[in-house]
TORVEXMI-872207 format. One record per residue (C-alpha): residue number from 0; residue in three letters; x, y, z. Coordinates in nm, 4 decimals, decimal comma. Each point is the difference from the previous one (the first is absolute). Example, Ala and Ser with C-alpha at 12.3 -4.5 7.8 and 13.67 -1.06 7.14 Angstrom:
// TORVEXMI-872207
+-----+------+----------+----------+----------+
! pos ! code !       c1 !       c2 !       c3 !
+-----+------+----------+----------+----------+
!   0 !  ALA !   1,2300 !  -0,4500 !   0,7800 !
!   1 !  SER !   0,1370 !   0,3440 !  -0,0660 !
+-----+------+----------+----------+----------+
This chain:
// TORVEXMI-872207
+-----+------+----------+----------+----------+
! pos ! code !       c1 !       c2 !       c3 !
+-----+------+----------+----------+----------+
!   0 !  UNK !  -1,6390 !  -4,5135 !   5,0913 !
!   1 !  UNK !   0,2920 !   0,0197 !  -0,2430 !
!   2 !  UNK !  -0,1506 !   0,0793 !  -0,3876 !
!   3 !  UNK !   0,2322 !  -0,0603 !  -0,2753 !
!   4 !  UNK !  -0,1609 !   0,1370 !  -0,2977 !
!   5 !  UNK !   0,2400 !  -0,0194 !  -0,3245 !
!   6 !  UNK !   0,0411 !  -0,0873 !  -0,3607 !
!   7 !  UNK !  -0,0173 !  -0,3470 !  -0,1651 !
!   8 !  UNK !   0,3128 !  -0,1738 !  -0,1308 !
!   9 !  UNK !   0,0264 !   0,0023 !  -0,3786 !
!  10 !  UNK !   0,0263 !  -0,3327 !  -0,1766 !
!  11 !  UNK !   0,2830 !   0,0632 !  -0,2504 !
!  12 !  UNK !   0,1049 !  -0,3434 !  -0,1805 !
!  13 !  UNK !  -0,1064 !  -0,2339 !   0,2951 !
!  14 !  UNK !   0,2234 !   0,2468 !   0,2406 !
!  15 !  UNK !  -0,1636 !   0,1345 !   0,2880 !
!  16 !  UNK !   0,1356 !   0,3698 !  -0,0401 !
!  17 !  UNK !  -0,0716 !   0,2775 !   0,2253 !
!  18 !  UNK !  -0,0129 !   0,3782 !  -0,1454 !
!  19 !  UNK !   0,3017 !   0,2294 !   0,1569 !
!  20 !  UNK !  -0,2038 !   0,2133 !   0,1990 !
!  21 !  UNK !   0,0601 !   0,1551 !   0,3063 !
!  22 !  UNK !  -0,1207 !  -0,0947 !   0,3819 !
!  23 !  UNK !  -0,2513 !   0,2218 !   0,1703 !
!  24 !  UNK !  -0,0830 !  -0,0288 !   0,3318 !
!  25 !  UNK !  -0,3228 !   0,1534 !   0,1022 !
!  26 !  UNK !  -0,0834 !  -0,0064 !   0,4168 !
!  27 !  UNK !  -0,3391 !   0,1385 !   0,1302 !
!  28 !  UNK !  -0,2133 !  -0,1194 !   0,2569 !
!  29 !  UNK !  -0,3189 !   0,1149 !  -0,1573 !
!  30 !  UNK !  -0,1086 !  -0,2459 !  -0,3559 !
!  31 !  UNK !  -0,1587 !   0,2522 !  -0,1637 !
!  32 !  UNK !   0,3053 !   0,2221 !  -0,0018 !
!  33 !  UNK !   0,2081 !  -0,3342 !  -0,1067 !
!  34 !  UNK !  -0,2489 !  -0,0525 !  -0,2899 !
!  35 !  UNK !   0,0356 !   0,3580 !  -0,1092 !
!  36 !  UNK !   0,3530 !   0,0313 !  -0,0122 !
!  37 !  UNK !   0,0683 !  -0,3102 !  -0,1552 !
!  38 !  UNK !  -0,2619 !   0,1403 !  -0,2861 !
!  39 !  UNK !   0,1802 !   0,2965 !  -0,0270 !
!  40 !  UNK !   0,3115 !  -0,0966 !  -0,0160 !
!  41 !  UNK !  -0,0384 !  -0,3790 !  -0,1992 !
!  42 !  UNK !   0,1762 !  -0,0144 !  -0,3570 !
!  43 !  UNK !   0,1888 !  -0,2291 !  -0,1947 !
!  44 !  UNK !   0,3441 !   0,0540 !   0,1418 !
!  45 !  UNK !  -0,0989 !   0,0089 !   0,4063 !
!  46 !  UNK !  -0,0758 !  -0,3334 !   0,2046 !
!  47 !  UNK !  -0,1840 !   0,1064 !   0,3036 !
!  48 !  UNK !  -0,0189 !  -0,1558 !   0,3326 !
!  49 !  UNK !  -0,2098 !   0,1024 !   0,3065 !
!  50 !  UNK !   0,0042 !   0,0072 !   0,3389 !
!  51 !  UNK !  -0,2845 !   0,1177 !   0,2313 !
!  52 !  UNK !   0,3087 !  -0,0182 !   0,3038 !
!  53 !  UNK !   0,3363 !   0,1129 !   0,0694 !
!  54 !  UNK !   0,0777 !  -0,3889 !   0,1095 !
!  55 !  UNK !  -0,1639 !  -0,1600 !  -0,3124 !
!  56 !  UNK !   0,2102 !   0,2739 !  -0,2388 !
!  57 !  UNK !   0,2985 !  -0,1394 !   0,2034 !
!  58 !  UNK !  -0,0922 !  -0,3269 !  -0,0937 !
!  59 !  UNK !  -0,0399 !   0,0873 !  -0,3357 !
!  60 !  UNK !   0,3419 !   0,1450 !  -0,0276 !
!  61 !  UNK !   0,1383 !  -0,3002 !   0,1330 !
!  62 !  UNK !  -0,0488 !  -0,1772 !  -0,2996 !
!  63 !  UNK !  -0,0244 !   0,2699 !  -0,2704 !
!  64 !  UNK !   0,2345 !   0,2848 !  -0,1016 !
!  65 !  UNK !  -0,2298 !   0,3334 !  -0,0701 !
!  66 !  UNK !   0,0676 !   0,3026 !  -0,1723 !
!  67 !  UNK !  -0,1937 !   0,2451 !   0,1839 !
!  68 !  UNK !  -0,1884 !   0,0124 !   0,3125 !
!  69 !  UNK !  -0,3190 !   0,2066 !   0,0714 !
!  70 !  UNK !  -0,0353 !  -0,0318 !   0,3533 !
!  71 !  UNK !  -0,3625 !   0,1571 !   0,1964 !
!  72 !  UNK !   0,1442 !   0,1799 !   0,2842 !
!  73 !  UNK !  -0,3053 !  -0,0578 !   0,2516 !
!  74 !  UNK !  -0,0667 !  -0,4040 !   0,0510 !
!  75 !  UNK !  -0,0814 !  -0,1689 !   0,2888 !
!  76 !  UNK !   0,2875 !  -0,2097 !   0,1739 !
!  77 !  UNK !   0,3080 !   0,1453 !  -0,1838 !
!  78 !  UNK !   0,0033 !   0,3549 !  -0,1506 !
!  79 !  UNK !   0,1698 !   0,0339 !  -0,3813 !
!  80 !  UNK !   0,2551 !   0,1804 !   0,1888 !
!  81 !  UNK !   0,0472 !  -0,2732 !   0,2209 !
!  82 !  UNK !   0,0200 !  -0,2286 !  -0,3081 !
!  83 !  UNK !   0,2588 !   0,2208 !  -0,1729 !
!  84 !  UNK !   0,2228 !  -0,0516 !   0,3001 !
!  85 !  UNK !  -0,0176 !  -0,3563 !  -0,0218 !
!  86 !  UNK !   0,0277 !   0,0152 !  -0,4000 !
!  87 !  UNK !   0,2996 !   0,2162 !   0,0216 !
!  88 !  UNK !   0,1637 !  -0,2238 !   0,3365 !
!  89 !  UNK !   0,0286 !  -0,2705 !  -0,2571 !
!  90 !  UNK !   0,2543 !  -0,0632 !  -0,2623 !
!  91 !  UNK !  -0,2787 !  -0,1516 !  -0,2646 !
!  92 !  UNK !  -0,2474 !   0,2599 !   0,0375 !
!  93 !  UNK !   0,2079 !   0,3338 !   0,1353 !
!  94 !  UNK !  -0,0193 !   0,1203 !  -0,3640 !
!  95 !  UNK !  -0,3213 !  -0,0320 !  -0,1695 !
!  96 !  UNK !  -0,1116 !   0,3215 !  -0,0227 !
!  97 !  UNK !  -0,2930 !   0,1251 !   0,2213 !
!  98 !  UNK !  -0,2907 !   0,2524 !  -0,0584 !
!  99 !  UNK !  -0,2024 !   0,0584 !   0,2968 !
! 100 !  UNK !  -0,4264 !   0,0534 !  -0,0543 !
! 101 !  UNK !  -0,1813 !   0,1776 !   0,2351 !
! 102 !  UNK !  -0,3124 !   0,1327 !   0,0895 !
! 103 !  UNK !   0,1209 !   0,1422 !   0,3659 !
! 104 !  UNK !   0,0682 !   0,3903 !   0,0453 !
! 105 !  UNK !   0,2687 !   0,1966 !  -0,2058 !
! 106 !  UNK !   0,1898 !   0,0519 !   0,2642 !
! 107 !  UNK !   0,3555 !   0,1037 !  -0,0964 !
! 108 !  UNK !   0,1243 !  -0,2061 !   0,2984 !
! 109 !  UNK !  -0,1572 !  -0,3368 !  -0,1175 !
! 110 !  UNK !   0,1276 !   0,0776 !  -0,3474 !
! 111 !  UNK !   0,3888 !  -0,0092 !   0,1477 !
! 112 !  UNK !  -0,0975 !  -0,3049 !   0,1765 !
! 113 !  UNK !  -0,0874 !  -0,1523 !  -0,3305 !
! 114 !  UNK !   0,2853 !   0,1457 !  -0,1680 !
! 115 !  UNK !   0,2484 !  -0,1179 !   0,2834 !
! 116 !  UNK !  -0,1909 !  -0,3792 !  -0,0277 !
! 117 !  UNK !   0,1926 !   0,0109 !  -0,3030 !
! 118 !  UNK !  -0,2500 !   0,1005 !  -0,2385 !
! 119 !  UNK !   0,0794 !   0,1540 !  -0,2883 !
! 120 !  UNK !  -0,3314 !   0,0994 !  -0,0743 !
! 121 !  UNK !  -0,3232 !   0,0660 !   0,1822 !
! 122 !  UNK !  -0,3442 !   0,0688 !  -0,1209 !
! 123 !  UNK !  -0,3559 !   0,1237 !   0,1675 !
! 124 !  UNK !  -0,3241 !  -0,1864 !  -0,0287 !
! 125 !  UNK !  -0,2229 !   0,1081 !  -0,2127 !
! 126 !  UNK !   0,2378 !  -0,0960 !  -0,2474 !
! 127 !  UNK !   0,0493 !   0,1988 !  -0,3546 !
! 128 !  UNK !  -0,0149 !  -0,2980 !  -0,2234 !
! 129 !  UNK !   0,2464 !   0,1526 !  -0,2856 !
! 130 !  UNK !   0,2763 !   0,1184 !   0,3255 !
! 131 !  UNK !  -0,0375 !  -0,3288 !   0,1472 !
! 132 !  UNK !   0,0798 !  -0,1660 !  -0,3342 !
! 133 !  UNK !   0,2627 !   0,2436 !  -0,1015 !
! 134 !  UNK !   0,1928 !  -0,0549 !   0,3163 !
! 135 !  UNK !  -0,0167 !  -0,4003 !  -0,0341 !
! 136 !  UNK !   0,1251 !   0,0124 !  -0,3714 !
! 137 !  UNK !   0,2734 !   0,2034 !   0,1149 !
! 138 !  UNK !   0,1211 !  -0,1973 !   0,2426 !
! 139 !  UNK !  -0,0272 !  -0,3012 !  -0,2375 !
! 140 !  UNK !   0,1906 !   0,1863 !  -0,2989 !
! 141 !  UNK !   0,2802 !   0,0600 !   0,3218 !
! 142 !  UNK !  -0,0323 !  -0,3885 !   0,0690 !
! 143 !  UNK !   0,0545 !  -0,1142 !  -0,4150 !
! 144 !  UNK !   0,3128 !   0,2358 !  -0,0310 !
! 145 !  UNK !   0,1398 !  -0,1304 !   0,2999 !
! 146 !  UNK !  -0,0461 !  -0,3945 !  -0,1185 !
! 147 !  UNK !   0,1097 !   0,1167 !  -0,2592 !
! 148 !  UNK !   0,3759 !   0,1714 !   0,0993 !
! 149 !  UNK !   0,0664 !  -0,1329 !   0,3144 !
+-----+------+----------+----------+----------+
């Protein structure tokens, strides 16, 4: 089940004009962890677009380009690791950022396997609201200033 949740298109003399904001991609197996993060991180300058799979978030970046990806590590069928590998095997998706969420043990060992998925950020469940935010609008300033000189 693929949920698109994001921001209506402003009517600005008859055009149809959508806000610059920026892509996020938000992949979790679990809806209540979908519906939180989306809360948490929802604003006027981020689209967001869900996936409870690593196959529907492929989908999705099939036909979308995304800012930032916050990938659940643990999900049934294909990991977020496993999903990185794809992301990064491909030239459309093998640089949209990646921060890995997970609940499983903090293991230094399944940290470097995050890391070497080609995350450049990783983050353990229960999440700290304010460090979970902080590191997304970093990673979004990075994104502007980089559309911005390229």
């Amino acid at each position: 089940m693929i949920i698109i949740l994001q921001n209506k298109i402003q009517k600005i003399k008859g055009l149809d004009i959508l806000k610059d904001r920026f892509q996020i991609l938000i992949v979790d197996d679990v809806i209540h962890n979908l519906i939180a993060l989306n809360a948490l991180l929802a604003s006027d300058e981020v689209n967001i677009s869900q996936a409870m799979s690593g196959n529907e978030a492929l989908d999705l970046m099939l036909n979308q380009d995304f800012s930032l990806a916050l990938l659940d590590v643990q999900m049934p069928e294909m990991t977020g690791f496993e999903l990185a590998k794809f992301m990064h095997g491909t030239n459309k998706t093998k640089n949209i950022p990646i921060i890995f969420i997970t609940a499983g043990e903090k293991d230094k060992n399944y940290f470097f396997s995050g890391l070497e998925s080609s995350a450049v950020d990783y983050v353990q469940k229960p999440l700290d609201p304010a460090i979970l935010k902080n590191k997304v609008n970093v990673f979004l300033k990075l994104h502007r200033q980089k559309l911005k000189n390229p």
